[in-house]
N, C-alpha and C positions, 0 to 999 in steps of 0.2 A: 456518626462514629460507630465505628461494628468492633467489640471487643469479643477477641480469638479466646477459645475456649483451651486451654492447657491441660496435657496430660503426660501423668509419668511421677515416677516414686522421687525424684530429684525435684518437682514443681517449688516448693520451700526454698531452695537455694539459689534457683536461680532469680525467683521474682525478688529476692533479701539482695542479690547482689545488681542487681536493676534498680531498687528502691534506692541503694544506698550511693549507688554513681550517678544515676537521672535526677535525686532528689523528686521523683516522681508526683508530688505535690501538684504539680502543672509546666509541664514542656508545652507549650502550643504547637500546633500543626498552621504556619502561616508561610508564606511566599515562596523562595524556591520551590518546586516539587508538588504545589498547590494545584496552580494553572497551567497549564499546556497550550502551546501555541505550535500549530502545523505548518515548519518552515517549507517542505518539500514534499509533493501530495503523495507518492509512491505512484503503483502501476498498476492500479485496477483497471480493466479493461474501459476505454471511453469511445461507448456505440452513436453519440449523437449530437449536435451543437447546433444552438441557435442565436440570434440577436434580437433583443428589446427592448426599448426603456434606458437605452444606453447603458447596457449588458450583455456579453456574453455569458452563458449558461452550456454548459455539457455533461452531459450524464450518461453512466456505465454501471459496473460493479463487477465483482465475481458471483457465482454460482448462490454465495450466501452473503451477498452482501451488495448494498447499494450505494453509488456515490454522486458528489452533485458537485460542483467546481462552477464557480463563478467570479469573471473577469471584464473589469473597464475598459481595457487594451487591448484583450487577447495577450497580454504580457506578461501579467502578476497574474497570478490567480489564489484564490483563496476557496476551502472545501466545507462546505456546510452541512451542518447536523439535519441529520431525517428523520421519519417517523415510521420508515421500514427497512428491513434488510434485504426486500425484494430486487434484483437485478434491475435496473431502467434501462430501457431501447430506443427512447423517445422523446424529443423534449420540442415545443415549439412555443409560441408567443403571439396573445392576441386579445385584444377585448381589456387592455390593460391589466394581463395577466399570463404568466406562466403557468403552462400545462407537459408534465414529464409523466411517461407513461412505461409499462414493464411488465415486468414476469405474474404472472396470479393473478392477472385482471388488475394493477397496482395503478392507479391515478394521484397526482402529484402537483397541487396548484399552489401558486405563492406572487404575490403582488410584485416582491419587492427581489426573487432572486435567492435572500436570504432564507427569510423562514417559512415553512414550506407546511402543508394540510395533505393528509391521507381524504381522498374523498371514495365513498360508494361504488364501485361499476357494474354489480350485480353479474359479472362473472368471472369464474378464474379461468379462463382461457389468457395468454399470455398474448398482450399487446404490441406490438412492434413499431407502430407510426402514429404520428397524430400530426394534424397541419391546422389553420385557421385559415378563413375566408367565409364571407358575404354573412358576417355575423354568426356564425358559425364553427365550433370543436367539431373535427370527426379525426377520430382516432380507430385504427384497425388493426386484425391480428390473426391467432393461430385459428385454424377452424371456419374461416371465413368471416368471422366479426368483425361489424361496423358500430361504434357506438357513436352518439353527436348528444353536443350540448351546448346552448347558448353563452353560460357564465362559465362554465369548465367544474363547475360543482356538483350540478344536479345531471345527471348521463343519463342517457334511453339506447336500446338496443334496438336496431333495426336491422331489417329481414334482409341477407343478402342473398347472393344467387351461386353463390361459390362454399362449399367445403376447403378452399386450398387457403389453407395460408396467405394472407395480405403483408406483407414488408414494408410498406410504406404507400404515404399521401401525400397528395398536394394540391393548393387550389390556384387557378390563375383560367384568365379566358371568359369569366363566368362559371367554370365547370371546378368539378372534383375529380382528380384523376389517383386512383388507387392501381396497387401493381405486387405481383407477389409469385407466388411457387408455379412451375413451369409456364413463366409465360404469363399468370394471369392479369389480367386489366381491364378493370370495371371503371367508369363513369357515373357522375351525380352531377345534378342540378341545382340540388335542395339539402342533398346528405341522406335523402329519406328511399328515393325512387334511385336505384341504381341498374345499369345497363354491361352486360357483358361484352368488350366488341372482342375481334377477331386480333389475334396476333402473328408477327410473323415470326415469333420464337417459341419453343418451349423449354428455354433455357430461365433457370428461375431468375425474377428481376428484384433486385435489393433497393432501389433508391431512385425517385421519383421528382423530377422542378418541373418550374415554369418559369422562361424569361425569353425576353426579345420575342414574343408573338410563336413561340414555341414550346411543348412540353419534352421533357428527354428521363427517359428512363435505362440505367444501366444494370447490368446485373451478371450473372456465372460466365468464365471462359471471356470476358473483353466485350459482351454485348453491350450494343448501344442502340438505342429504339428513339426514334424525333417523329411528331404528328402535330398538325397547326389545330387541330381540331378537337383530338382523344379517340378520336375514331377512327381514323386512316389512321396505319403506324408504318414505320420504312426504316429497314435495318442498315443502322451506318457502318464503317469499320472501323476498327477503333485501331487497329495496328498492333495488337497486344494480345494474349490467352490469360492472363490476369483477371481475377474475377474482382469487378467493381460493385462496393457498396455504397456509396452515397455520390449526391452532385448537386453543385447548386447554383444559381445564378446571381452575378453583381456586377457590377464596372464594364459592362459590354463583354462579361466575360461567363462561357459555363466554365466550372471546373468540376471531374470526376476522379473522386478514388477508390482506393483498393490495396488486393492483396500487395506485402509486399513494397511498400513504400508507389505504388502506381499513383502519378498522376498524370489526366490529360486534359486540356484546354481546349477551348473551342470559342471561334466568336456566334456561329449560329448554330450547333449540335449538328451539323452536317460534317463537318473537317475538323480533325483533330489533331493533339499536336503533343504528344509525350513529354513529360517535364520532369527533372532530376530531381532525384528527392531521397531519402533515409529509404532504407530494407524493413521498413516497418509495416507492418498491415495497416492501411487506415478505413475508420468502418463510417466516418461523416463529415461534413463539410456545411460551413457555412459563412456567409456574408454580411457587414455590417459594419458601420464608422469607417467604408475607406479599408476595409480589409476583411480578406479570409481567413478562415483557422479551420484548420482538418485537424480531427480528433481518430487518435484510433489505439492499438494494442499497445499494453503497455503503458497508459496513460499516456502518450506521448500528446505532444500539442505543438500543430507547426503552424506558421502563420505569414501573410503572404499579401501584400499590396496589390499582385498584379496579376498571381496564380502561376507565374513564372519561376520566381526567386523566393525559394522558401524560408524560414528561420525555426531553431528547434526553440521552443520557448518556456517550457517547463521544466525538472528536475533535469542536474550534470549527468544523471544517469538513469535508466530504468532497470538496472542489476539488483540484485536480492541484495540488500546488506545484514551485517550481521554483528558488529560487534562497532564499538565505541570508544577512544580512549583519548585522555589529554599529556598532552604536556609539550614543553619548550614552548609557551604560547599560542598552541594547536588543539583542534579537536580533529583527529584521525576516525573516520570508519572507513570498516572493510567489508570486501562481499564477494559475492558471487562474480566469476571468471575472473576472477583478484584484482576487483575495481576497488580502487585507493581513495577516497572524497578528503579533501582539508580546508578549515577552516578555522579562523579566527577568534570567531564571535558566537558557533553554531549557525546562524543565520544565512553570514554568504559562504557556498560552497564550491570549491575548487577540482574536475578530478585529476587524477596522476598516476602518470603512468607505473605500471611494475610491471606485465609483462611473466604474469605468475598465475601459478591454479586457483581456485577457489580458497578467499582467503576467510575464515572463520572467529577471529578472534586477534587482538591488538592491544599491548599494554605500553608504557611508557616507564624507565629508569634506569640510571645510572647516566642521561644525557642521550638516550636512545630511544627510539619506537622498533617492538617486534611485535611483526605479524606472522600468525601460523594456520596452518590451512591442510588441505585435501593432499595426503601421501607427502607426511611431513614437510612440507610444505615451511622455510621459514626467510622472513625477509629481514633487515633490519634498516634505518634511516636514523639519522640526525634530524632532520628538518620536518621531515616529513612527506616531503617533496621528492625527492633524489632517493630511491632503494635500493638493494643490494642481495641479490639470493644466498644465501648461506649452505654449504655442505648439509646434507640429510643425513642423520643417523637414524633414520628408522623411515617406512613405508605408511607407517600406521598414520591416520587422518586425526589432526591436533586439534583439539574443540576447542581450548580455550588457556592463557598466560597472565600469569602475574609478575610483579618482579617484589622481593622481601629480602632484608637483610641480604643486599648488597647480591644476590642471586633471581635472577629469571628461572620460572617453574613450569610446563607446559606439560599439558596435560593430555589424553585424546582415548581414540578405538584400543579396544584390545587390553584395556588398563596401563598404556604407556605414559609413562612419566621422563622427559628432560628436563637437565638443568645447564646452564651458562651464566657465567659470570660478568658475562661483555656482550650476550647477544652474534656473536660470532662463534666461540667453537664449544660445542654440544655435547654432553655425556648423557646415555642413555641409565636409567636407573630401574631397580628392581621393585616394585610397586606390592609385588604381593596378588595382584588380584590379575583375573582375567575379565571384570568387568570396562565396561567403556566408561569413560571419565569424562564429562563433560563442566566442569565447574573447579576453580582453583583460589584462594585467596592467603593472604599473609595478615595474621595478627599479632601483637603484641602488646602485652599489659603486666604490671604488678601482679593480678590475680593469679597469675600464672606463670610459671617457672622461665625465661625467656620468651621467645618466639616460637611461634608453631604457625606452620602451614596444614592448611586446611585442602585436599579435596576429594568430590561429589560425582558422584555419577549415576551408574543406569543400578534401576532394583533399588536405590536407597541406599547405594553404596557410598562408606564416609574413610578418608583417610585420614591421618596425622602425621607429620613429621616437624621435628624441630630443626632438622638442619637441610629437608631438600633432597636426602640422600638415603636415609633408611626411614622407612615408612610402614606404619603400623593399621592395617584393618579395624573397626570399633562396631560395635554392634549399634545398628541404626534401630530408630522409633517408627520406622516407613519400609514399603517394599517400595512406594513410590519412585518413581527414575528421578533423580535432583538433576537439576538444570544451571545454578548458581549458585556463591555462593560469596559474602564478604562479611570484612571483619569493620565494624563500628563502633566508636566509645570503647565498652567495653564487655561485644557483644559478638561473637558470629552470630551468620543470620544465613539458611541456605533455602531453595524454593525450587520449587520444581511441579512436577505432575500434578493433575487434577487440585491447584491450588496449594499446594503443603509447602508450609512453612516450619522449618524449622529454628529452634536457637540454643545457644551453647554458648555460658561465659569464658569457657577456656579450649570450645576443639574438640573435649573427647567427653565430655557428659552434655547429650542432647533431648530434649523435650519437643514434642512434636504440638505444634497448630493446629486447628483448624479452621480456614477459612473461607472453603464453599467456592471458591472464584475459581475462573480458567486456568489453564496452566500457566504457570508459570516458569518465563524462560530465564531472567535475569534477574540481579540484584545489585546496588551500590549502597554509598552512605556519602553525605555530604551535608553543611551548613546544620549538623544534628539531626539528622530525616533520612530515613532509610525509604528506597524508594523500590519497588520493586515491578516488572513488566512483564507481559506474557499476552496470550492467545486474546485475539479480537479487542485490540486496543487496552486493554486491561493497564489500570495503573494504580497501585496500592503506596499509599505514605504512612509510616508510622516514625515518631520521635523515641519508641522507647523498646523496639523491637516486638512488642506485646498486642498494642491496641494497634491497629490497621486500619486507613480507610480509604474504602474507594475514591477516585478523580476521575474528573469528568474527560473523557479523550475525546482528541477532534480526529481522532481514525478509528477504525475496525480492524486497519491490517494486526498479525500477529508481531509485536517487541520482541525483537529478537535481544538489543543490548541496551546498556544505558550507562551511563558515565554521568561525573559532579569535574567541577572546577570553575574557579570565582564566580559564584555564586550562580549558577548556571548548569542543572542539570540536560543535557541531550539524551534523546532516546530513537534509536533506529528502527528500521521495521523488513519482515522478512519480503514485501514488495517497495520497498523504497522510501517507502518513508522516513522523512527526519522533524523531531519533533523536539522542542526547548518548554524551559519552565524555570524562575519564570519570563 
């Protein structure tokens, strides 16, 4: 438990009027909002896939960040905790053990798929491939590095003959055959003694098999290289300028992909055969139980009995989402190029069509869903399902809606404030400020004289209004940019930049937090638990708006929103992620 430290000449009043509604004695912090569970993985990039142990394994990440997914099917998949934030490029299986390899020299071993060992590699040059055969790890990379190891544990660095870049390996024949920046292609026996032969490319080669008594190496511009040996090599055509990164062999079948949703087939790496597929880049391929799964940008994951007929098999969408909301029986988010998702339960999700700009933000009342977005930007639905574009009174881009006392509030750029009573027709209002506004909420309490709206924006900017319509500026405790903001018990609660939270029994007297954590982008309140989201998985719960504490996330992506309803908080993410609790 981490207790925020308070500051501000008002400190007295407000923890007396927390004391006195919390009965502060002891609220526990238990179930909704506790545990996190990762319904939908988001879209970190996924460079690699392998089969064993009756597992699929694929591993990717962004720039700062690493991820690992792991799947019975190729159908469900589920994303496991790691012990680096290093990118992975590499994953393969052997010796009764998983070996995933990456950015900083990063090695990556785990029995079981789940939980996973940072081992040793003695350099940070960034690795790009590893394969197993004849008892034997060799995993290789930038600068010419070859490393090999018996158990996937203990690694040694061996002498290569190349400065360029290595992209991948593979073992089949008796031989090791490695492949990488323009053209290169070396040879091992052992892993220890490697040979340079001759290429007829110098087109760089990405991705490296062996099957049916052949090796095939594809790489930039549509190449395609087949040799029975690793020594002779003979350039195929592939009938495409799409640059292929992975291939790999099963079912009497190569399959190769690429930029661009490319695939092509082949029964011998000789003849090839263009296969229909998603606009998506894919960066790996692999075989196993009776089927393939190409992994690539965007986390996508397709999956394929024959290498023919594809199926997309992970998240309804790989769109940036962005905001959260319930109601008629629905969880609605929204996102980026105004992708619509609905569900029921949080769990199974639906998308829907709208046929609108980027949508930022989505509230629920009066029997309505509005969504508002990029150059005002507003929809409205019943269902949830079926939406509706509304007239724009303004150009300004709407960050974020509430609905209170029987009115929808929307907020955005430029310090614009609308109001409607129905989600249909919109009056622009005079806000007072030229700041951006990205945070709105509705409270109401005894404490305080009716209702007042609350919102937040950039520099620390805090608004009030009791009716929606005249709106008064307050001097804030932060220059920080606020992010969020909601009203609880008998609490606003608003959050934003480099961690700041703040809280206010009634709106317009605020005391500022501190609580050391990432930014934060969002905030709710539900089942008594304020719960709050932000930058690299970040997920704060407090019962009393005061005491905070971290939770464990099963992602890194940044929380963009989060929403409560029967018992069930949702939390979205700025690459796709959808996450429930509990």
């Amino acid at each position: 438990m981490k207790t925020l430290r308070l500051y501000g000449a008002r400190l007295l009043v407000v923890l007396l009027l927390i004391l006195v509604t919390y009965n502060a004695s002891g609220s526990s912090e238990s179930g909704a909002g506790t545990t996190w569970i990762l319904r939908v993985p988001g879209f970190n990039e996924l460079n690699s896939v392998t089969y064993g142990n009756g597992l699929f394994v694929a591993v990717g990440g962004s720039p700062d960040s690493s991820t690992i997914l792991a799947s019975r099917d190729g159908v469900t998949w589920t994303e496991r905790p790691l012990p680096t934030s290093n990118r992975l490029h590499g994953v393969t299986y052997g010796n009764g053990a998983f070996v995933a390899v990456g950015a900083k020299g990063t090695i990556l071993t785990s029995r079981d798929g789940v939980r996973w060992t940072q081992r040793t590699s003695r350099t940070s040059n960034s690795l790009r491939g590893v394969t197993y055969g004849n008892g034997l790890f060799v995993a290789v990379g930038d600068e010419g590095t070859i490393l090999t190891s018996r158990d996937g544990e203990t690694w040694r660095q061996q002498a290569s003959l190349t400065a360029n870049p290595l992209f991948d390996v593979t073992y089949g024949n008796r031989l090791f055959v490695a492949a990488g920046f323009e053209g290169t292609i070396l040879t091992s026996r052992d892993g220890a003694n490697w040979t340079e032969q001759t290429s007829p490319t110098s087109d760089w080669l990405w991705g490296v098999a062996y099957g049916n008594g052949a090796f095939v190496a594809v790489g930039a511009k549509g190449t395609i290289l087949t040799s029975r040996d690793g020594a002779t090599w003979t350039a195929r055509a592939s009938g495409m300028g799409d640059w292929l990164y992975g291939v790999a062999y099963g079912n009497g079948t190569f399959v190769a992909v690429g930029d661009d949703g490319a695939i092509l087939t082949s029964p011998d790496g000789v003849s090839w055969t263009q296969q229909t597929s998603r606009d998506d880049d894919l960066y790996g391929v692999a075989y196993g139980n009776g089927t393939f799964v190409a992994v690539g940008y965007g986390g996508i994951i397709l999956t394929s009995e024959n290498g023919v007929r594809w199926t997309v098999r992970n998240s309804p969408t790989r769109d940036r989402l962005y905001d959260v909301a319930y109601g008629n029986n629905t969880f609605v988010a929204v996102g980026h190029r105004g992708i619509i998702l609905t569900s029921p339960d949080g769990v199974r999700w639906t998308q829907r069509a709208s046929g609108s700009n980027h949508l930022l933000s989505v509230t629920y009342g009066n029997g309505t869903f509005v969504a508002v977005g990029w150059e005002g930007t507003i929809l409205t639905s019943r269902d949830g399902v079926r939406w509706t574009q509304r007239t724009l009174p303004t150009k300004n881009f709407l960050k974020r809606i509430t609905y209170g006392n029987g009115l929808f509030v929307a907020v955005g750029f430029g310090g614009a404030i609308l109001t409607s009573p129905d989600g249909v027709n919109w009056t622009r209002q005079i806000s007072g400020t030229r700041s951006d506004l990205f945070g709105v909420a509705y409270g109401s309490s005894p404490l305080f004289e009716g209702g007042r709206f609350v919102a937040v924006g950039e520099n620390g900017t805090i608004l009030t209004s009791s009716d929606g319509v005249r709106w008064t500026e307050l001097s804030s405790p932060t220059v920080n940019t606020l992010q969020g903001v909601v009203y609880g018990g008998v609490l606003f609660v608003a959050v934003g930049q480099n961690g700041t939270i703040l809280i206010s029994p009634n709106g317009v007297n605020w005391v500022q937090l501190e609580s050391g954590d990432n930014n934060l982008q969002s905030v709710t309140y539900g089942n008594g638990t304020f719960v709050a989201v932000g930058w690299n998985g970040t997920i704060l719960t407090s019962s009393n708006g005061v005491s905070w504490t971290r939770r464990t996330s099963p992602t890194r992506d940044s929380l963009q929103g989060v929403a409560y309803r029967n018992g069930t908080f949702v939390a979205v993410s700025f690459y796709g992620a959808i996450l429930t609790s509990p």
